[in-house]
C-alpha positions in Angstrom: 0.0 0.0 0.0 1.6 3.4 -0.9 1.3 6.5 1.1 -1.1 8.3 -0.9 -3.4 5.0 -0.4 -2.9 4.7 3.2 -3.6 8.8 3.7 -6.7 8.9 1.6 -8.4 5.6 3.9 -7.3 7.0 6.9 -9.0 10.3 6.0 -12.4 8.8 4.7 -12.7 6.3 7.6 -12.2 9.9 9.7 -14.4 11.5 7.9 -17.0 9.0 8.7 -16.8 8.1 12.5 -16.7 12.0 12.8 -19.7 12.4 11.1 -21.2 9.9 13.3 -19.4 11.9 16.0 -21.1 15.2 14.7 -24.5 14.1 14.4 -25.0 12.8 17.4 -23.2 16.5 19.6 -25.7 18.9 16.6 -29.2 16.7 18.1 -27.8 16.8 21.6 -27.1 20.4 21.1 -30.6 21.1 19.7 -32.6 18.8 22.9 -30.3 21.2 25.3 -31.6 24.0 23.7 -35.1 23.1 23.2 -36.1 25.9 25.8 -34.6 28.7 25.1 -36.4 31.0 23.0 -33.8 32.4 20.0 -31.4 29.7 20.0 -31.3 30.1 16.4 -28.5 32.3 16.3 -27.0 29.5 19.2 -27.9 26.2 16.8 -26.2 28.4 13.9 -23.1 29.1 16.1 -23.0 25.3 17.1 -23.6 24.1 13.5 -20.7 26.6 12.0 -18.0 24.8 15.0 -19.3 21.2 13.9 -18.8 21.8 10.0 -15.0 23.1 10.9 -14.8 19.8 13.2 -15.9 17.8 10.1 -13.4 19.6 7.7 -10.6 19.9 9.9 -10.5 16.3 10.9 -9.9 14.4 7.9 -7.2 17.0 6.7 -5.3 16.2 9.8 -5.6 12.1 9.4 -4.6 12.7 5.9 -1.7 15.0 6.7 -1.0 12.6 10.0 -0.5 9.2 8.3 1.4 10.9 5.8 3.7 12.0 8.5 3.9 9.0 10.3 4.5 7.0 7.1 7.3 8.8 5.4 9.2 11.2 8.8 9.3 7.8 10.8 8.8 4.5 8.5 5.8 2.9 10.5 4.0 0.8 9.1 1.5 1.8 6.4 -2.0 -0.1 8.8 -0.2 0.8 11.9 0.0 4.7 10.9 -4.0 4.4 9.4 -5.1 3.1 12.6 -3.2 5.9 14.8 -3.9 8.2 12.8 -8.0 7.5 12.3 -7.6 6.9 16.2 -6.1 10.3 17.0 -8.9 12.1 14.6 -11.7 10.8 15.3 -10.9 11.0 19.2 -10.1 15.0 18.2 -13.3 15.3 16.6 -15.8 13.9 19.0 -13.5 16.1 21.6 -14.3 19.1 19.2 -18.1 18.1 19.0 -18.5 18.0 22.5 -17.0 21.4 22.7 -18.9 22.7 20.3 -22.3 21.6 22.4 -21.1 24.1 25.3 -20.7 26.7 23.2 -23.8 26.3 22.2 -25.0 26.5 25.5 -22.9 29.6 26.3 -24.1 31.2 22.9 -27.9 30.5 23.8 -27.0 32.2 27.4 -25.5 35.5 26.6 -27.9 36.1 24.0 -30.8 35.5 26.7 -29.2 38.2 28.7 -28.6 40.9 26.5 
């Protein structure tokens, strides 16, 4: 397997298990703000930090595997696997996140 091969899996299984990742973080985000009464500008907010979570992801596993493979000769599966690991893990870190500033979004505009 080459390293172009091994970088474009790694960044479409990424892709995928943080899609997973970012549907699940937008619904919880919209049940958390199901009372508040303009969280449109919130669920907006919330929806812009997902989309650069799903972007940003695979172009890291991509660039990542890449690395690994050719900077310190791992193995081509062993550098996928880390590589989707570390990703995926960043992205559902980055969803979650992205569900609080919802929340805090929501809040300051209920107060002003």
């Amino acid at each position: 397997m080459s390293i172009k091969t091994a970088s474009i899996i790694s960044s479409v299984v990424t892709a995928l298990l943080v899609l997973v990742s970012v549907i699940i973080f937008g619904f919880g985000g919209i049940v958390l703000l199901n009372g508040f009464m303009n969280a449109d500008v919130a669920v907006n907010t919330g929806f812009a930090c997902l989309g650069i979570t799903l972007i940003l992801c695979p172009i890291l596993a991509w660039v990542l595997a890449k690395t690994i493979i050719s900077k310190f000769h791992w193995n081509n599966i062993l550098a996928v696997f880390v590589s989707v690991f570390v990703s995926t893990l960043l992205g559902t870190g980055l969803s979650f996140t992205s569900m609080f500033i919802m929340i805090i979004v929501a809040e300051a505009s209920l107060r002003s």
